[in-house]
C-alpha positions in Angstrom: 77.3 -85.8 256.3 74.0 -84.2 255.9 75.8 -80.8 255.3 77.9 -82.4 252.8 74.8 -84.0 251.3 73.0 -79.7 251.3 75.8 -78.3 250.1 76.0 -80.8 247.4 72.3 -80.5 246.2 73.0 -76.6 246.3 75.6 -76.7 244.4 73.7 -79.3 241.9 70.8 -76.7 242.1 73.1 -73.8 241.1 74.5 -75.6 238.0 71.1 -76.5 237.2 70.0 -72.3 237.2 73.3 -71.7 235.5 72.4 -74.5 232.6 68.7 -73.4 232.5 70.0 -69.4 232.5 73.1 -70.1 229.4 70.4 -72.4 227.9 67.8 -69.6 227.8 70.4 -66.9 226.9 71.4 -69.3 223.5 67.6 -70.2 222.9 67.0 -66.9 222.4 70.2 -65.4 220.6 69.9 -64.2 216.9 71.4 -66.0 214.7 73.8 -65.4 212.0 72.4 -66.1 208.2 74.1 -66.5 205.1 71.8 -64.1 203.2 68.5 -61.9 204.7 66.3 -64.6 204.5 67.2 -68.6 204.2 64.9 -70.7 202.6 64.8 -74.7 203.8 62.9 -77.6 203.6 61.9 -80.5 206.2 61.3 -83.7 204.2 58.6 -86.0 205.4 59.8 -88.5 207.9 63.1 -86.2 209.1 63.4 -86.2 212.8 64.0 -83.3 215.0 68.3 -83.6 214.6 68.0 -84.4 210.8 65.7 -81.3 210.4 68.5 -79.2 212.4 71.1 -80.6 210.3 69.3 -79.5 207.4 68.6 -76.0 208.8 72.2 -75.8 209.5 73.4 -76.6 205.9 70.9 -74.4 203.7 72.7 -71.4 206.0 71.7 -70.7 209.6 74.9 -70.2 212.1 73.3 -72.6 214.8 74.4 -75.7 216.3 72.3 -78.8 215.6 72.5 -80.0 219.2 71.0 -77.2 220.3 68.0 -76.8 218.1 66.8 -80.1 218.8 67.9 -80.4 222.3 65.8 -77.4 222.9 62.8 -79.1 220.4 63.2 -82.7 223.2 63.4 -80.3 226.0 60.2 -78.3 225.2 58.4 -81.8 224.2 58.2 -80.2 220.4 61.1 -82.8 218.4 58.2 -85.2 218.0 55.6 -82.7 216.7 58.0 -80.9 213.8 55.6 -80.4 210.4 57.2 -81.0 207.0 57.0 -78.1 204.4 59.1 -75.1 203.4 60.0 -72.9 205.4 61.9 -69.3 205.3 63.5 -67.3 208.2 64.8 -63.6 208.5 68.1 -62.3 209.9 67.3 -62.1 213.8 65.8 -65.4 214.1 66.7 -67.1 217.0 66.8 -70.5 218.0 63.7 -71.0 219.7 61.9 -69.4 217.3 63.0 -72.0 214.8 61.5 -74.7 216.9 58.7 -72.7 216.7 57.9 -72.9 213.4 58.9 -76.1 212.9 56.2 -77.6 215.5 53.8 -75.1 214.2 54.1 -75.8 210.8 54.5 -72.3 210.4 55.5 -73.0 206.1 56.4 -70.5 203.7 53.9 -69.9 200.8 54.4 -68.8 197.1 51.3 -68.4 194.7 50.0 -69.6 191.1 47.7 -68.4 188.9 45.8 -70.1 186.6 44.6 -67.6 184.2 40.8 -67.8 182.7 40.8 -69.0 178.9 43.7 -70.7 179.9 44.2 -74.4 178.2 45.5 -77.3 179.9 48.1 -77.3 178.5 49.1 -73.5 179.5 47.9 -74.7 182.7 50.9 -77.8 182.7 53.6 -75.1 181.2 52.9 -72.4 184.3 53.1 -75.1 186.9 56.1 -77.2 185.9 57.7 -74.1 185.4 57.3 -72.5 188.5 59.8 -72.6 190.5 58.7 -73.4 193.8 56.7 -76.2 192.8 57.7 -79.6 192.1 56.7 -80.8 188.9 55.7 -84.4 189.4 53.7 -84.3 186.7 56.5 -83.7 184.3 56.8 -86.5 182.0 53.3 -87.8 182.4 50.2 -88.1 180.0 47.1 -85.8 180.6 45.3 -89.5 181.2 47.9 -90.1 184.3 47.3 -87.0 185.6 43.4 -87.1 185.7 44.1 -90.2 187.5 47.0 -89.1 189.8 44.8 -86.5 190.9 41.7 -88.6 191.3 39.3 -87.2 188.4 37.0 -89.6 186.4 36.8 -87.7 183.4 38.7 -88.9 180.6 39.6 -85.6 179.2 41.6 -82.6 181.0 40.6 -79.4 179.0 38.4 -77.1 181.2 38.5 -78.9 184.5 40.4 -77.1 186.7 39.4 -73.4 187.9 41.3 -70.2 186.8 42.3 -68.2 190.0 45.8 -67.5 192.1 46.5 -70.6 194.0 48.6 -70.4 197.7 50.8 -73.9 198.3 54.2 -74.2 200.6 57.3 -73.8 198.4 58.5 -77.3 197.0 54.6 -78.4 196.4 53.4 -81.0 194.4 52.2 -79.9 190.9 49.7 -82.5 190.9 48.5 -81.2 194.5 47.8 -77.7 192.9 46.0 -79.3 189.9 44.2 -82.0 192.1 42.6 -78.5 194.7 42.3 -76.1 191.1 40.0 -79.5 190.1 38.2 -79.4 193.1 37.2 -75.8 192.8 36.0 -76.1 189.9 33.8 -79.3 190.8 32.2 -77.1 193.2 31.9 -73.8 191.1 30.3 -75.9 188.5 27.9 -77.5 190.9 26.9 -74.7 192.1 25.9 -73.0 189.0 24.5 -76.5 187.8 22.1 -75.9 190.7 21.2 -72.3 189.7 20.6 -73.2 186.0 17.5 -71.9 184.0 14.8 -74.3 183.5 14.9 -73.9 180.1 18.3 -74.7 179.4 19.3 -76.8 176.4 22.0 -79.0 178.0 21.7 -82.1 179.9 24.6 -82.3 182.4 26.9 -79.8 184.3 29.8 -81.1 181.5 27.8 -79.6 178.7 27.5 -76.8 180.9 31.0 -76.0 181.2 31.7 -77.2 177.5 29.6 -73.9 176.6 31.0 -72.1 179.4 34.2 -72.7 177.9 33.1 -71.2 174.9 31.7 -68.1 176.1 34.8 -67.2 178.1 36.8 -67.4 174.3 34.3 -65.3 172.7 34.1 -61.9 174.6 36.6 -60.3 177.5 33.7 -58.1 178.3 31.6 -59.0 181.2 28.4 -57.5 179.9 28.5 -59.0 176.6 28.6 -63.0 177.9 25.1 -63.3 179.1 24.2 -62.4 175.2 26.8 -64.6 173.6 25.3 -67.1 175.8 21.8 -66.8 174.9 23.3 -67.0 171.3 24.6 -70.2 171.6 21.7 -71.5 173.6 19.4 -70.6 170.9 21.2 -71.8 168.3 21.2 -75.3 170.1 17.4 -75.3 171.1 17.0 -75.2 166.8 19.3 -76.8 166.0 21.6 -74.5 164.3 25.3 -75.4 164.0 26.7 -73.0 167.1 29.7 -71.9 164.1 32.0 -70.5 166.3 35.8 -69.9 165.9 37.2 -70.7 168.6 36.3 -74.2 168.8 37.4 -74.6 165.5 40.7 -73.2 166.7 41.4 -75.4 169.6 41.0 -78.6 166.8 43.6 -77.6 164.9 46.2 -77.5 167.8 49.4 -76.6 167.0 48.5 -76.1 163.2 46.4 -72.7 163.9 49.3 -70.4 162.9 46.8 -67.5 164.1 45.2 -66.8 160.6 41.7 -68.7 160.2 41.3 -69.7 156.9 38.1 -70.8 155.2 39.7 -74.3 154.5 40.0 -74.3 158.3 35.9 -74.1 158.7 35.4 -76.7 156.2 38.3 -79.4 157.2 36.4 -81.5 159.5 37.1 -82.6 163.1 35.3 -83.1 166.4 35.6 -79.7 167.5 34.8 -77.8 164.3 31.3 -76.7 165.1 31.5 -75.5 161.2 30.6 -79.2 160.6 29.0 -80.4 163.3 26.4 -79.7 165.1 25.9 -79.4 168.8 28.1 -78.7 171.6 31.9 -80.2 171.2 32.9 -83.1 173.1 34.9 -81.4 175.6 35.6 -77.9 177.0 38.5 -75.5 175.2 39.7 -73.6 177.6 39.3 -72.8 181.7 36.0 -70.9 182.0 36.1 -68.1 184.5 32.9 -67.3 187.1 31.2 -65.0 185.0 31.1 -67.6 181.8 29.8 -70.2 183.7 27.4 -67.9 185.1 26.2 -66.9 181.6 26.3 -70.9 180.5 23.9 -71.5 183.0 21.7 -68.3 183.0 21.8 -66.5 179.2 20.0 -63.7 179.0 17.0 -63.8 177.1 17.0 -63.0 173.6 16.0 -63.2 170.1 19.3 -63.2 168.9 21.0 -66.2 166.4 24.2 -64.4 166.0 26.7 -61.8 166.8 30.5 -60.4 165.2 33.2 -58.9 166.9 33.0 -54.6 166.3 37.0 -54.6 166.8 37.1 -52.9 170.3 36.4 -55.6 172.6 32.4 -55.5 172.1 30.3 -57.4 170.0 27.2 -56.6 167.3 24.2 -58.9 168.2 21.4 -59.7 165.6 18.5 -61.9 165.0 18.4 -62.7 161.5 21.2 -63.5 158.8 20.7 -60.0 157.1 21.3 -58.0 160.3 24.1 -60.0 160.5 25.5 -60.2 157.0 25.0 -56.4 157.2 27.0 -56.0 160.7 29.9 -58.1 159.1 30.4 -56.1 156.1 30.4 -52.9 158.4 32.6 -54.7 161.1 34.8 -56.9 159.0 34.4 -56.9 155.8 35.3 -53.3 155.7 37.7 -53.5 158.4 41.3 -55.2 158.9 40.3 -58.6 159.3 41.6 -61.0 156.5 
């Protein structure tokens, strides 16, 4: 009996190492794909043999059974991450249990380009296509709250730079980390301010931020259209600059500006009004809110465009009356 009873356990024991040894040998096998690489996605909530199924479907040669009896057998099918994923030609089994418990997501990027508006910004996102646009359909009002903003206006909020998510992302997550950045790029330069600055919050700081980053490409020449502005604003003097102006008229700027544009009133024509404009035009980059916050010092009330990129800084209305008939008046623009 009891050499019944060994030879029985042995014989258990030998299935066992011939279960564990196939097991390891299809753990490890590569797998056939449908194309190079397979993209998939793991919804929220999926278990381990839904997730497989899914894997299966979107074009991996394995057996659901076996990816998540391998998952239960490792002690991974309770710790699989939602996201998207991607995996290459070769890719065996285990490795795809793997990733899965490692969250181990595949990533596409975004940029958000400085002097972009908001709605550029909404256009490149709901576009893309590896994000999903849940704020499609939506007011600029219920997205500032989706994301959790308390301003009541979107323009300017969000910060221009390349933005990594996992494929099938959440516009609204993108928007609600792009709003954060900028929360803390304008803090920081709040913080960092001149003294003598003539604004009184870190809005009005990115309002003329905003401004700046319209005016001039050039890097060297925003600390002087700065300190422009800034003057202008410490006497009093309407800041008169186009691109505000611009931005007012929407979609009725057909890319000429006309003199009945300066003198048709609205709350961003800084032709008629004085001060700053109630909100920002565009997404200011580091170096305009750098300027905003710290213009270089100067004398100078105004500047024109010399047609190359640059910009003619004066101090009085003669210079300048002289620097426009040499820069525009005599040149191509209408």
């Amino acid at each position: 009996m009891k050499r019944l009873l060994l030879r029985i356990v042995l014989l258990l024991l030998a299935l066992a190492v011939l279960a564990a040894g196939a097991l390891y040998v299809l753990a490890h096998r590569p797998l056939q794909l449908k194309d190079e690489v397979v993209d998939f996605t793991v919804s929220r909530g999926l278990g381990m043999r839904q997730a497989a199924n899914v894997i299966a479907a979107a074009g991996v040669d394995v057996n659901p059974a076996l990816l998540s009896g391998l998952a239960r057998i490792s002690g991974r099918a309770t710790s699989i991450k939602a996201g998207s994923y991607e995996v290459h030609r070769g890719v065996t089994p285990w490795q795809i249990v793997l990733k899965l418990s490692d969250g181990d997501v595949s990533q596409a990027e975004v940029l958000l380009v400085e002097g972009w508006t908001f709605a550029q910004v909404r256009r490149a996102l709901e576009s893309h296509p590896e994000i999903e646009p849940d704020t499609a359909g939506l007011s600029d009002a219920e997205i500032l709250a989706r994301i959790g903003a308390a301003e009541s206006h979107p323009e300017g909020l969000f910060f221009p730079d390349t933005y990594l998510f996992d494929k099938r992302s959440q516009a609204s997550g993108v928007l609600r980390r792009a709003y954060h950045a900028m929360q803390s790029r304008l803090a920081q330069a709040w913080a960092q301010r001149d003294p003598a600055l003539p604004l009184q919050s870190p809005y009005q700081a990115l309002i003329l931020a905003s401004i700046v980053e319209k005016e001039t490409g050039r890097a060297e020449d925003r600390g002087l259209v700065a300190s422009v502005f800034a003057n202008r604003l410490r006497i009093g003097m309407p800041l008169q600059t186009d691109p505000t102006v611009i931005y007012g008229l929407g979609a009725d700027f057909d890319g000429r500006l006309r003199r009945k544009h300066l003198d048709t009133d609205h709350p961003w024509n800084t032709y008629t009004r004085g001060g700053l404009p109630p909100t920002p035009i565009a997404m200011p980059g580091p170096e305009a809110l750098r300027a905003a916050v710290k213009p270089q010092q100067s004398e100078y009330l105004y500047f024109v465009a010399r047609g190359d990129g640059s910009s003619q800084f004066s101090r009085t209305l003669n210079e300048h009356n002289q620097a426009v008939n040499r820069y525009i008046r005599n040149g191509s623009k209408p």
